[in-house]
VOPAGU-2260 file (C-alpha; in pm, 1 decimal, decimal comma):
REM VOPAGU-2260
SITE   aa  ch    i         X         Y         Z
SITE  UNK   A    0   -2341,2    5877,9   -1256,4
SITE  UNK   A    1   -2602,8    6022,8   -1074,6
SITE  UNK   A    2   -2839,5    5913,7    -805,8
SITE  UNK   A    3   -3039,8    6169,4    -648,2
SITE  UNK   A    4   -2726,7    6297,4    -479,1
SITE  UNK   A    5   -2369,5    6257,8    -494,1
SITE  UNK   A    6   -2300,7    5882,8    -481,6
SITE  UNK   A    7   -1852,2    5820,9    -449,3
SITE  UNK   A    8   -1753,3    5467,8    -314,6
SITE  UNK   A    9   -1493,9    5255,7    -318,0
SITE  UNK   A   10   -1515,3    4886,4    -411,4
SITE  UNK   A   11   -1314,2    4586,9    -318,2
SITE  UNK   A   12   -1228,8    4274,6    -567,8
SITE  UNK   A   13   -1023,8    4028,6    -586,4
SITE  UNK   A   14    -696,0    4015,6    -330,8
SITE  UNK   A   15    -650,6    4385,3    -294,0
SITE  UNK   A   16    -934,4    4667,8    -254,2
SITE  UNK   A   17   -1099,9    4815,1    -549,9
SITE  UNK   A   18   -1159,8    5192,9    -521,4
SITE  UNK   A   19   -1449,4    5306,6    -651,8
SITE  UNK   A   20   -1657,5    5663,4    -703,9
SITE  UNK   A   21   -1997,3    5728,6    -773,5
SITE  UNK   A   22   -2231,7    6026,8    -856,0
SITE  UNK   A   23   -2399,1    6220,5    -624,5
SITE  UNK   A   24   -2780,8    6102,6    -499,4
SITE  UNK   A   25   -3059,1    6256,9    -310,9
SITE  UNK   A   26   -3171,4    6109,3      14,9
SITE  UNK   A   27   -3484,4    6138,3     299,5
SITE  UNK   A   28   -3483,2    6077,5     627,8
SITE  UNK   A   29   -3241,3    6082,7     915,1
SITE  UNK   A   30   -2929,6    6045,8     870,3
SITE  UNK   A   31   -2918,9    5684,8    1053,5
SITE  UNK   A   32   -3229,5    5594,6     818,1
SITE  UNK   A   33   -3185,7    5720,2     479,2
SITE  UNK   A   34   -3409,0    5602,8     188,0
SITE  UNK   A   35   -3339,5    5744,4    -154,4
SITE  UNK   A   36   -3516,3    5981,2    -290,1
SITE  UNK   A   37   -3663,3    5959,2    -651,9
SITE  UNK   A   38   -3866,3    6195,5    -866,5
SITE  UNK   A   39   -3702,0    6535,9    -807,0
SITE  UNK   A   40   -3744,5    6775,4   -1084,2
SITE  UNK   A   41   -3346,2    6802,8   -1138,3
SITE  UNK   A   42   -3148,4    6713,1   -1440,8
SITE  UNK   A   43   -2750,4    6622,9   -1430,2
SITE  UNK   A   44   -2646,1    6859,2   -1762,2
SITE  UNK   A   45   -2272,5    6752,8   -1717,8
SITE  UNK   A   46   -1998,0    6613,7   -1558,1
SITE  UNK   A   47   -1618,5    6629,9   -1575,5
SITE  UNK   A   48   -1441,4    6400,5   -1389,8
SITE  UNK   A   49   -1050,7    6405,8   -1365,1
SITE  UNK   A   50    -886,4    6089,4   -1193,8
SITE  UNK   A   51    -493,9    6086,0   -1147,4
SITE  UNK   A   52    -275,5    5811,8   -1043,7
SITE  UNK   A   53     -10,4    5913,1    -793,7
SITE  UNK   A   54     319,6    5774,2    -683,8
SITE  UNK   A   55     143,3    5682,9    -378,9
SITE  UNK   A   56     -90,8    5422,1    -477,6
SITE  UNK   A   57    -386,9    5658,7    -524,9
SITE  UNK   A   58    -608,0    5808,3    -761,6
SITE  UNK   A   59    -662,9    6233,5    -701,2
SITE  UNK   A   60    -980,5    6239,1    -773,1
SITE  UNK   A   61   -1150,7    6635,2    -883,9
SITE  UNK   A   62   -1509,7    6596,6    -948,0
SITE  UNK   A   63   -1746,1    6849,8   -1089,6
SITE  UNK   A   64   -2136,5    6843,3   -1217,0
SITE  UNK   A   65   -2356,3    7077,5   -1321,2
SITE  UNK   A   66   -2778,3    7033,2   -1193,4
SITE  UNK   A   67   -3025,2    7244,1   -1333,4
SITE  UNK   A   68   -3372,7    7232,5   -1170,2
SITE  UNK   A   69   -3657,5    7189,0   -1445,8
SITE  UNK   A   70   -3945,6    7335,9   -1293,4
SITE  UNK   A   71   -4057,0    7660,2   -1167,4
SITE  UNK   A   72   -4049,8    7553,4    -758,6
SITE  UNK   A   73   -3705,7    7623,5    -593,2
SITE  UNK   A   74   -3609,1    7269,0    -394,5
SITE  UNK   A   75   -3397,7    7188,2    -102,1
SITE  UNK   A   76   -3258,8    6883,8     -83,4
SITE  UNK   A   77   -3044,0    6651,7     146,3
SITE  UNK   A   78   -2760,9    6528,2    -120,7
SITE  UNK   A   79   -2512,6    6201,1      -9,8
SITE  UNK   A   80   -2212,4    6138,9    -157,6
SITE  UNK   A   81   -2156,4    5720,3     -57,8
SITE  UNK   A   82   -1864,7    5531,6      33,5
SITE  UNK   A   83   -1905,0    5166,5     -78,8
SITE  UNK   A   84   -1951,0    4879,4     246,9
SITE  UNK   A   85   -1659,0    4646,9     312,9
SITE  UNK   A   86   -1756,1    4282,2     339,3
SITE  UNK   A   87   -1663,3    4059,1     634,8
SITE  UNK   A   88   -1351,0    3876,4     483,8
SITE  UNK   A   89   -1053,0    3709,4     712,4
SITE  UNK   A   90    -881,9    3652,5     352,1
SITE  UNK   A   91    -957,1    3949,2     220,1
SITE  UNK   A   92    -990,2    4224,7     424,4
SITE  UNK   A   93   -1073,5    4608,0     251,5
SITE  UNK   A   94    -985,9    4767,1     591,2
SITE  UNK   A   95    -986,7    5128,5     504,0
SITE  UNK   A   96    -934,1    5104,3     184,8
SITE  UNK   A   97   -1292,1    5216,4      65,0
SITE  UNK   A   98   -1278,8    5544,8     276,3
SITE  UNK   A   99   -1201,2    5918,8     145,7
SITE  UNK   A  100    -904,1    6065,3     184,2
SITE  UNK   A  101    -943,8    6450,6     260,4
SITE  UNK   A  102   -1304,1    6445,5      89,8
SITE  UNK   A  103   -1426,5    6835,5      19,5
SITE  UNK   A  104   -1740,1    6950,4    -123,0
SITE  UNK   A  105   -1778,3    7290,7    -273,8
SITE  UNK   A  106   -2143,6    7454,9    -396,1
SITE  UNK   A  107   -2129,8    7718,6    -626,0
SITE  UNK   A  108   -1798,2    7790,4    -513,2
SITE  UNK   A  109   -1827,6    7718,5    -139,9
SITE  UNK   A  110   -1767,9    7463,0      38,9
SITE  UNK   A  111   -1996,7    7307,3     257,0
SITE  UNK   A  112   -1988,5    7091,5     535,3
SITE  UNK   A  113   -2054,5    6726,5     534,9
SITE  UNK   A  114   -2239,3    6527,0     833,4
SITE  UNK   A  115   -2206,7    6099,7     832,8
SITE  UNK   A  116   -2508,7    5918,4     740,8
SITE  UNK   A  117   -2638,7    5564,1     663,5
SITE  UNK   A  118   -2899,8    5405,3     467,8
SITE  UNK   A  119   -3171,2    5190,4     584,7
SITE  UNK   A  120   -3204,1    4862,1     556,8
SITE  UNK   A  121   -3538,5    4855,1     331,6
SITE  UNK   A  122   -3329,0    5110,7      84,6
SITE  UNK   A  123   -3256,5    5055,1    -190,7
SITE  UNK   A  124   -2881,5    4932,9    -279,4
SITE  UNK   A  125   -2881,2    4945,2     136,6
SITE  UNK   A  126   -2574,0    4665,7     106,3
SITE  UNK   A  127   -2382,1    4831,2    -142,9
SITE  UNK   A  128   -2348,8    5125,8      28,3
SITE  UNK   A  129   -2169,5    5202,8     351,0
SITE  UNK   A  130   -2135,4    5529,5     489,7
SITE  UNK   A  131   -2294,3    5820,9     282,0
SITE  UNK   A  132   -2134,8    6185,7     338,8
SITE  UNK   A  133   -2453,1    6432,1     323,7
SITE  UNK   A  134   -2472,9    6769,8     250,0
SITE  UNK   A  135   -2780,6    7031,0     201,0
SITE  UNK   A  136   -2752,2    7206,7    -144,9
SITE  UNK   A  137   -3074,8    7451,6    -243,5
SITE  UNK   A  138   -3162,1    7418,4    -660,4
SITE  UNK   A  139   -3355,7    7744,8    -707,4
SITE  UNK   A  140   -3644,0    7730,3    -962,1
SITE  UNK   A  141   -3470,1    7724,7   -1337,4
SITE  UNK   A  142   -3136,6    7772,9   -1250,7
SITE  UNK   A  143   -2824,6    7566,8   -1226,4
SITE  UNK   A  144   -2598,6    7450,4    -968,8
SITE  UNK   A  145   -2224,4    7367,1    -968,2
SITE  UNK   A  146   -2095,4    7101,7    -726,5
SITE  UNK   A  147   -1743,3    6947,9    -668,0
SITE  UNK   A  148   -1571,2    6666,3    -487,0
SITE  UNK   A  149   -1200,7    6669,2    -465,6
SITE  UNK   A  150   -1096,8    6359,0    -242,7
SITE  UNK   A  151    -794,9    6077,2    -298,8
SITE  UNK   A  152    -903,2    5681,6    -257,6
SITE  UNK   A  153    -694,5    5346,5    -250,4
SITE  UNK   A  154    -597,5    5232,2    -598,9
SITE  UNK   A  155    -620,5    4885,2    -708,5
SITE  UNK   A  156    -419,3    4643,4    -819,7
SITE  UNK   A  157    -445,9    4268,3    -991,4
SITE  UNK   A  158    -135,4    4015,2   -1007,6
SITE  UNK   A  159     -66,1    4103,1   -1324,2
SITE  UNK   A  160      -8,1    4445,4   -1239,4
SITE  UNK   A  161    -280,0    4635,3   -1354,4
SITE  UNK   A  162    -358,9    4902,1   -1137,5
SITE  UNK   A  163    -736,6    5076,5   -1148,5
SITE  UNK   A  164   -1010,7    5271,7    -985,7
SITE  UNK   A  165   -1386,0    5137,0   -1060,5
SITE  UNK   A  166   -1641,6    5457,0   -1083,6
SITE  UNK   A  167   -1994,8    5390,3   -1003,4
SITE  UNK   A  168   -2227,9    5553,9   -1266,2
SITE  UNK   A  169   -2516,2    5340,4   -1270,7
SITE  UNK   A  170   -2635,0    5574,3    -936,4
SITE  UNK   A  171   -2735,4    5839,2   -1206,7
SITE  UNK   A  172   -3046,9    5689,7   -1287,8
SITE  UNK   A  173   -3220,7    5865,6    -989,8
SITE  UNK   A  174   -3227,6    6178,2   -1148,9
SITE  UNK   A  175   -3444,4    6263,8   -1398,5
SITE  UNK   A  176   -3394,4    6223,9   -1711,1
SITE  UNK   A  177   -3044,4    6117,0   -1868,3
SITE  UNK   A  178   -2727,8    6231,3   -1784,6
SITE  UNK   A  179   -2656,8    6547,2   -2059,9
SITE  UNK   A  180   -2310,6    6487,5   -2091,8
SITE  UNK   A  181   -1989,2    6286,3   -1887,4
SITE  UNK   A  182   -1600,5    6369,0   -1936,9
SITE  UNK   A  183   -1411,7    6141,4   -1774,5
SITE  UNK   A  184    -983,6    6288,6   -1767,5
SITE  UNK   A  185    -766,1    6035,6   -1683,9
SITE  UNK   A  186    -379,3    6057,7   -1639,7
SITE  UNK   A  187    -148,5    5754,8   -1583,0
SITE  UNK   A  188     244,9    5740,1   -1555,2
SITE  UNK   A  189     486,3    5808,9   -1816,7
SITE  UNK   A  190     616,5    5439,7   -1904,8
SITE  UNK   A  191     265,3    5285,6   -1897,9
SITE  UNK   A  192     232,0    5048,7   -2183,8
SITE  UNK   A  193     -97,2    4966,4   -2117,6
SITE  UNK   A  194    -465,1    5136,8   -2090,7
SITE  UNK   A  195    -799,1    5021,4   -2041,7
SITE  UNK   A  196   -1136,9    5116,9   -1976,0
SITE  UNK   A  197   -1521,5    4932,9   -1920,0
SITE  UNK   A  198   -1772,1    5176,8   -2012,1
SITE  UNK   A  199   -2138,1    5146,9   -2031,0
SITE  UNK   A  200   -2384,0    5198,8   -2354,0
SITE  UNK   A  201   -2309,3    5558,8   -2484,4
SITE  UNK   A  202   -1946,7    5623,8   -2380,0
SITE  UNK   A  203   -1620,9    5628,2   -2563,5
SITE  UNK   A  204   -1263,1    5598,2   -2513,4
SITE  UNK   A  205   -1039,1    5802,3   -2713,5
SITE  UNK   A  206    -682,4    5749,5   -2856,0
SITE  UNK   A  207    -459,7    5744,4   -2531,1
SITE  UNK   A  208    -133,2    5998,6   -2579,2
SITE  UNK   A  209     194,2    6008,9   -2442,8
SITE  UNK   A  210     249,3    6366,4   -2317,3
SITE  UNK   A  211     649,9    6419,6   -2275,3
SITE  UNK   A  212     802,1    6715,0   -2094,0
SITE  UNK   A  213     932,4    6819,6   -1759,0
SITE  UNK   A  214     638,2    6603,5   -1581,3
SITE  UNK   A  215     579,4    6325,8   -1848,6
SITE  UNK   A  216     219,2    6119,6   -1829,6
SITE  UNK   A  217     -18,2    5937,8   -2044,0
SITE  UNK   A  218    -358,6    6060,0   -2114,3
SITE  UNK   A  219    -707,1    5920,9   -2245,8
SITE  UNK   A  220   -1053,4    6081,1   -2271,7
SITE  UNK   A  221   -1377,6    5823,2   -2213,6
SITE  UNK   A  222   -1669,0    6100,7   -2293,3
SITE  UNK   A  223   -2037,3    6068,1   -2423,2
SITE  UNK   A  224   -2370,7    6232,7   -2454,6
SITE  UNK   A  225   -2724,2    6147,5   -2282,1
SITE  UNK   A  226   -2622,2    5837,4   -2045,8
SITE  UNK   A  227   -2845,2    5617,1   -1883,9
SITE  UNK   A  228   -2605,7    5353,3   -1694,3
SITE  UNK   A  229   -2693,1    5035,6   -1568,1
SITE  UNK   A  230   -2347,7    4922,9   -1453,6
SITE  UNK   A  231   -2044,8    5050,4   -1354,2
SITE  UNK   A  232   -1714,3    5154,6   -1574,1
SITE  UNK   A  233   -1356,1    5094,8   -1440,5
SITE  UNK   A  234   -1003,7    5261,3   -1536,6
SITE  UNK   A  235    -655,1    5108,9   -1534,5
SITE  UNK   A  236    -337,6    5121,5   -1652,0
SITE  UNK   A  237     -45,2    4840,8   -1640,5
SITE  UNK   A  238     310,6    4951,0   -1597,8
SITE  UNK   A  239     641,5    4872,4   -1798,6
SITE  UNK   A  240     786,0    4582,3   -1697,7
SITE  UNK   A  241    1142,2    4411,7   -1708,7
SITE  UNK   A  242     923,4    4101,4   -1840,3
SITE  UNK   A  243     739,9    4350,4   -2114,3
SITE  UNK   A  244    1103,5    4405,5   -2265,4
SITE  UNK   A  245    1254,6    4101,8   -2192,7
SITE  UNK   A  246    1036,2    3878,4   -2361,3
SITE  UNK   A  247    1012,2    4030,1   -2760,6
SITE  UNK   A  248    1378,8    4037,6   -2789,6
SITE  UNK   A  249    1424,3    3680,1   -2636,6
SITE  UNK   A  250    1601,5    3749,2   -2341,3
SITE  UNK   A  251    1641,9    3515,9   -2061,2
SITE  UNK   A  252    1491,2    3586,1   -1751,7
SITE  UNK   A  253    1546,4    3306,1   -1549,0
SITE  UNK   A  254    1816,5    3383,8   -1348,4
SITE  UNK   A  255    1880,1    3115,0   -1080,2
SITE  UNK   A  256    2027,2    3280,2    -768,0
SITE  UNK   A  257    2133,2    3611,3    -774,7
SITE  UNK   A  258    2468,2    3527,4    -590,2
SITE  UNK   A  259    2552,5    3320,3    -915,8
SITE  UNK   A  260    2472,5    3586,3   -1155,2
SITE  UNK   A  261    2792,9    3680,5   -1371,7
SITE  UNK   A  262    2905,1    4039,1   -1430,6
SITE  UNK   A  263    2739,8    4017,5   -1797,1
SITE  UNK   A  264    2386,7    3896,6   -1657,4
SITE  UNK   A  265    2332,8    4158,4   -1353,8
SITE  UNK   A  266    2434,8    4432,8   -1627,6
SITE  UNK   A  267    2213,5    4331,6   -1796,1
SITE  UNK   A  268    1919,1    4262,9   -1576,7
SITE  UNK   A  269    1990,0    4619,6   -1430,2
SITE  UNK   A  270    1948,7    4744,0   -1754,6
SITE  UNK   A  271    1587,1    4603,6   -1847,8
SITE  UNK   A  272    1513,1    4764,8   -1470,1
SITE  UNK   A  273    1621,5    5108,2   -1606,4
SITE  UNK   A  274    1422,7    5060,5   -1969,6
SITE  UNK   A  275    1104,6    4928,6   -1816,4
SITE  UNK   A  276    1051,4    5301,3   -1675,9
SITE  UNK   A  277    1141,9    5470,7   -1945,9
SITE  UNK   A  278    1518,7    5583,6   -1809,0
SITE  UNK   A  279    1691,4    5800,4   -2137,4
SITE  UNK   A  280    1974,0    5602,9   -2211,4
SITE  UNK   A  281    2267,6    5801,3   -2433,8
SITE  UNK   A  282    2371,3    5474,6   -2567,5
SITE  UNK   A  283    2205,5    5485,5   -2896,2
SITE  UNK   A  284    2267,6    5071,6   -2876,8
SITE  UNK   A  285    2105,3    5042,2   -2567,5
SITE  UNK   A  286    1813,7    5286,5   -2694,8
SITE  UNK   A  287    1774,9    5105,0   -3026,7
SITE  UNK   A  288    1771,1    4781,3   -2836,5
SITE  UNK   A  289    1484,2    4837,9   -2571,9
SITE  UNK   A  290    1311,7    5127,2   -2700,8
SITE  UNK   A  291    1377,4    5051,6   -3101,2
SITE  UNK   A  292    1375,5    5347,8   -3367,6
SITE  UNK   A  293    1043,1    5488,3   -3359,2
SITE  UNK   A  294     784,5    5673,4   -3141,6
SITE  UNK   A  295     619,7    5451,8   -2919,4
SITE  UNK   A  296     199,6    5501,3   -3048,6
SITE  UNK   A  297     -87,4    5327,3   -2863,3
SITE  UNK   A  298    -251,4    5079,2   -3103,5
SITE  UNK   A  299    -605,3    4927,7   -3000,9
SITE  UNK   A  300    -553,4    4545,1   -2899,4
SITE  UNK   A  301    -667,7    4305,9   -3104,5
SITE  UNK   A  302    -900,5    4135,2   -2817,2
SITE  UNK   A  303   -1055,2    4483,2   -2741,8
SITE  UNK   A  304   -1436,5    4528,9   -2790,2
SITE  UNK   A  305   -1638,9    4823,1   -2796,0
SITE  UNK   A  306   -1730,1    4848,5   -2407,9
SITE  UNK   A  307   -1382,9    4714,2   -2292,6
SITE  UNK   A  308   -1119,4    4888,8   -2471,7
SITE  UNK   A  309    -772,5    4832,4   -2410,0
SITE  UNK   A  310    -491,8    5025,2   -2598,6
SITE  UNK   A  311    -139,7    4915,1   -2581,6
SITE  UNK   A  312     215,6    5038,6   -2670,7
SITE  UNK   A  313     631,5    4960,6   -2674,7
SITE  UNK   A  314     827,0    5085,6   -2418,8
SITE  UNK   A  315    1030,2    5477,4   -2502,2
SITE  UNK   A  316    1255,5    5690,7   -2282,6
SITE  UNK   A  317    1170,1    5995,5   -2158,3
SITE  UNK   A  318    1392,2    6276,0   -2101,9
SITE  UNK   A  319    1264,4    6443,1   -1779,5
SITE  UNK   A  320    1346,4    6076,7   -1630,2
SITE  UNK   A  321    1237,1    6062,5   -1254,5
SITE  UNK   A  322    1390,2    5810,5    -986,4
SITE  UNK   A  323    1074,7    5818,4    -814,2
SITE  UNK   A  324     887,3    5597,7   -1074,6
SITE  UNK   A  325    1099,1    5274,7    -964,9
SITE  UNK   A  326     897,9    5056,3    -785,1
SITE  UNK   A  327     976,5    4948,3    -424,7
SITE  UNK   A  328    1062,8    4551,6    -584,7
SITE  UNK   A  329    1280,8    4755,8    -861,7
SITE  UNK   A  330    1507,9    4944,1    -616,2
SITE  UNK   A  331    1500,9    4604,5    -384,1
SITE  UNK   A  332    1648,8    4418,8    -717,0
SITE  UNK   A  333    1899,9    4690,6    -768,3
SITE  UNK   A  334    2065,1    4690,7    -439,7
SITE  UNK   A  335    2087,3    4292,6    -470,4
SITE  UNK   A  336    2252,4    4316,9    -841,6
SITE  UNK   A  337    2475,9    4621,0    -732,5
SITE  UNK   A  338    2569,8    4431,6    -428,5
SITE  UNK   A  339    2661,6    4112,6    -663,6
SITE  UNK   A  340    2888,3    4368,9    -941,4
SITE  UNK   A  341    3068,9    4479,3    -618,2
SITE  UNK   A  342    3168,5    4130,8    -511,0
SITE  UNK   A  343    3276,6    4127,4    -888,9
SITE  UNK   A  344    3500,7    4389,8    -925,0
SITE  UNK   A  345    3278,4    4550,9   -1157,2
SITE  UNK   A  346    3003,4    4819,0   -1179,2
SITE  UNK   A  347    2679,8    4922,1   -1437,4
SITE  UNK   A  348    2764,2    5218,6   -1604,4
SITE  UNK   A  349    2424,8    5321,2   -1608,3
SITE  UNK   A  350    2441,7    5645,7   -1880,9
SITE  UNK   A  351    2372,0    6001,7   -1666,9
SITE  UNK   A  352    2040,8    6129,0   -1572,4
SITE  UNK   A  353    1951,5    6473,8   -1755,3
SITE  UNK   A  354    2160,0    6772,0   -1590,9
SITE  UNK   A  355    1882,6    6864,0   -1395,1
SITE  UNK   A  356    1620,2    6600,7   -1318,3
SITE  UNK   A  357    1218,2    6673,4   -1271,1
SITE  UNK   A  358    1163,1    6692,8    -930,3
SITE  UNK   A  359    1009,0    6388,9    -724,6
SITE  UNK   A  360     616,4    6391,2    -818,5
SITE  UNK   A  361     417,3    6578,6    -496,7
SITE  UNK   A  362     192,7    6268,3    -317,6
SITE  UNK   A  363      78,5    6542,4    -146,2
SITE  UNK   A  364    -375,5    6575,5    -173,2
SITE  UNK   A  365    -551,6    6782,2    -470,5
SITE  UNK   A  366    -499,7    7102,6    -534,6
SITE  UNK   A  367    -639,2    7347,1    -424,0
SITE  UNK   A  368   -1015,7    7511,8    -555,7
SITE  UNK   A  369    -855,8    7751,1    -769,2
SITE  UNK   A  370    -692,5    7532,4   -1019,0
SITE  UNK   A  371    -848,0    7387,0   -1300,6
SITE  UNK   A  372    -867,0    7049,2   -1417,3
SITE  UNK   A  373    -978,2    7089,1   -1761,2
SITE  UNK   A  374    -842,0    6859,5   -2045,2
SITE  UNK   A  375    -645,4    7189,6   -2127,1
SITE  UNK   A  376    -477,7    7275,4   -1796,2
SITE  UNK   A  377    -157,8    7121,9   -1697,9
SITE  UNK   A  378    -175,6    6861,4   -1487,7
SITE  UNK   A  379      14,2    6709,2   -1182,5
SITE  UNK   A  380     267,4    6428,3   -1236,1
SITE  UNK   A  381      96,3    6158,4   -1202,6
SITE  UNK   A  382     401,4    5897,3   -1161,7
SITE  UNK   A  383     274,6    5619,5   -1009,8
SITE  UNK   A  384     566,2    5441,0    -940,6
SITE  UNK   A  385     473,4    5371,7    -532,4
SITE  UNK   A  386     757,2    5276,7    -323,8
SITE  UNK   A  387     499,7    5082,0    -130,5
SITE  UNK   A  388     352,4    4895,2    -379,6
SITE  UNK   A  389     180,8    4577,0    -330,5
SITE  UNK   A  390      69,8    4248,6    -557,0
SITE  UNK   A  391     248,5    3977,0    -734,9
SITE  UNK   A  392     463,3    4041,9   -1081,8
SITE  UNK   A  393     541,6    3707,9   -1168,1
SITE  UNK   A  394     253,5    3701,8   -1454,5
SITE  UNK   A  395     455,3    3661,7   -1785,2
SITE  UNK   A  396     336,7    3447,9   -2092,0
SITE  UNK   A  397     524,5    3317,4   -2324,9
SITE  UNK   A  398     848,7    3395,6   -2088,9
SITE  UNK   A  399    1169,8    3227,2   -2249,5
SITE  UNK   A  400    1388,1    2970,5   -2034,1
SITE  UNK   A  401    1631,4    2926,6   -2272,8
SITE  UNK   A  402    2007,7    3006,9   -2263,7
SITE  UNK   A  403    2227,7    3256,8   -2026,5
SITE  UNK   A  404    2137,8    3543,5   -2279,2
SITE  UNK   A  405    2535,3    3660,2   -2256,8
SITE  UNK   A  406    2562,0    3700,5   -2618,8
SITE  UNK   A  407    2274,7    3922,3   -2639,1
SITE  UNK   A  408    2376,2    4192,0   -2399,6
SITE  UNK   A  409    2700,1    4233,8   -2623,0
SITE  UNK   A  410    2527,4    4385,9   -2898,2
SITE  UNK   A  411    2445,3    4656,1   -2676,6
SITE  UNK   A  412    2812,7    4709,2   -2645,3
SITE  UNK   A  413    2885,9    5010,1   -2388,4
SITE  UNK   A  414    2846,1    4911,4   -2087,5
SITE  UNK   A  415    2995,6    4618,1   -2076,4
SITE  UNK   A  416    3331,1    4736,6   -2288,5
SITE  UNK   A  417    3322,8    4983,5   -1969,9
SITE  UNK   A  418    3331,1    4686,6   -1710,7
SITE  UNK   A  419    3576,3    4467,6   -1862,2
SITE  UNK   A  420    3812,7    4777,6   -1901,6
SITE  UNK   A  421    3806,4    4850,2   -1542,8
SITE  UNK   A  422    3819,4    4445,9   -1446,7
SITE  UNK   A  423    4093,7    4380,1   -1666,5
SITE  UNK   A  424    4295,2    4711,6   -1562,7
SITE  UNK   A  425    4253,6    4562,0   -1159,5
SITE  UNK   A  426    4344,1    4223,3   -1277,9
SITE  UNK   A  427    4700,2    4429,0   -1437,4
SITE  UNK   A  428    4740,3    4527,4   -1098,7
SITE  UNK   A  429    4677,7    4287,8    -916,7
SITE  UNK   A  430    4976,5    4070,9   -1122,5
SITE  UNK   A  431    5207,2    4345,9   -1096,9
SITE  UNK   A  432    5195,3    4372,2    -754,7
């Protein structure tokens, strides 16, 4: 990830824009007519980058590298941090998708200010780039410098779900010599089932983990030693789906019009809503039914290869259970099904939150310079559960058509022993009187 400056951009594919991010790069010229600059004396000896997903539909993004200057001269130099360009597309327009969102840029500790630039058109990787954020940053003679980007960008999202932020690394060939070491942090929602990474020669992905507590996430580690990049590596994560349940234990999801739905199947379609993000049933039926008996483990997938791993895992509850991680299309379904039990005479007795629920994860922009974002320090909720989500869930193979899947839902038991109780009690009533 390094170019002879900072080099951060965001990158559109597909119908909905791809952010992307980039290591810094050194550049000549004025800042209308940059060309980049090669052959500096100055070695990239780490980077740690931490990339969270928020409930907004953004990545936090907290970047930090360490330079050293190999030679005994001391070196100014004019250091760019790029934006990707957008592409002229009626159909798919990237807007202002690839811009940064409250970008700040710190130098051994203090931050700097950053003045808008733009590369010329004999430059090198002149239409990849759009505008580059420039700074001046002084490497004395044998020492080290420290620099940091803290900025949020667009996340990403393909039909299926999948939601991800592409990083451009392939920039770090202008420095010299390979990059000494890259960390790459990144934290998903709780109830993500899946994980997956590209990554270049060099780079590994570790086993992701499921971190419960008052703010719940998932975590994985991509880290290696002496890079020299060529491409780019991307990060994503898929989220639980009422699909992802459904479709192991057989249950019908084609449910016709939602005015026709009986009491049995809107129960039960609210429930799958309420296990696809992870909500802590009581009933240990329901909880053996969605989430089974066991801890839910990541297990490598068995089309994954060595520079596109993708880890997968069954859905689990979580006890700090937050209503911000339903989706915009989940509470949409909800207020349709509720409206349908009403017309019914009957209700989902949905079990009770925990006593005290987490509070609602902050969208608010990255914290601020004092914090750490080591792999040790504990991080922000990163519940990316959007209420303004975007993109098409209707991607599910395999999906069964078969049946009204009213049986089923009794084995569960509590709910619906609950419903019929109070329908048959109002049906009493309604003969008596």
């Amino acid at each position: 990830m390094t170019t002879s400056g900072w080099f951060w951009a965001a990158l559109c594919a597909l119908s909905v824009a791809i952010p992307a991010h980039a290591n810094d790069t050194a550049f000549r010229g004025a800042p209308a007519d940059l060309v980049l600059q090669k052959g500096l004396p100055i070695v990239m000896k780490s980077e740690d980058i931490a990339l969270t997903a928020t409930s907004d539909m953004h990545w936090n993004v907290v970047a930090k590298y360490v330079f050293e200057n190999d030679s005994d001269t001391t070196h100014q130099v004019q250091v760019g941090f790029p934006e990707l360009r957008c592409w002229n597309d009626d159909e798919y327009p990237c807007g202002k998708s690839r811009q940064f969102q409250g970008l700040e840029t710190f130098v051994d500790g203090k931050q700097v200010s950053l003045a808008r630039g733009k590369l010329a058109k004999r430059a090198e990787w002149a239409a990849y780039l759009g505008t580059i954020w420039l700074f001046n940053a002084e490497f004395p003679a044998r020492g080290t410098v420290q620099v940091e980007h803290r900025y949020r960008v667009v996340s990403s999202e393909y039909s299926n779900g999948m939601r991800f932020v592409d990083y451009v690394i392939r920039t770090g060939s202008t420095w010299k010599s390979s990059i000494g070491s890259a960390r790459f942090t990144v934290r998903v929602p709780p109830y993500s089932l899946c994980v997956h990474s590209t990554l270049v020669p060099g780079l590994t992905m570790g086993q992701p983990r499921v971190v419960d507590g008052p703010n719940p996430y998932v975590e994985f580690v991509v880290e290696g030693q002496n890079l020299e990049p060529h491409k780019d590596v991307m990060f994503g994560f898929r989220a639980s789906s009422d699909y992802d349940l459904a479709v192991p234990l057989g249950i019908d999801l084609n449910r016709g019009a939602y005015k026709d739905l009986t009491a049995d199947r809107a129960i039960e379609t609210l429930a799958l809503i309420h296990a696809a993000r992870g909500y802590p049933f009581r009933s240990r039926a329901l909880r053996e039914r969605f989430y089974g008996k066991g801890e839910a483990t990541f297990r490598l997938a068995k089309d994954s290869g060595p520079e596109s791993p993708t880890f997968e895992r069954a859905a689990r509850g979580f006890s700090a259970f937050d209503r911000s991680w339903f989706l915009r299309e989940d509470l949409e379904m909800t207020k349709i099904l509720e409206a349908r039990l009403t017309e019914l005479g009957a209700a989902f007795d949905a079990p009770d939150p925990p006593a005290e629920p987490a509070p609602a994860p902050s969208a608010s922009p990255l914290p601020p310079a004092s914090v750490s974002t080591s792999a040790t320090a504990p991080p922000s909720s990163p519940a990316a559960a959007p209420p303004a989500t975007r993109g098409c869930r209707c991607e599910a193979p395999g999906l069964s058509q078969s049946g009204s899947g009213r049986g089923m839902w009794l084995a569960a038991g509590a709910s619906l022993v609950a419903v019929r109780r109070r329908t048959n009690r109002k049906s009493a009533a309604a003969n008596r009187s």
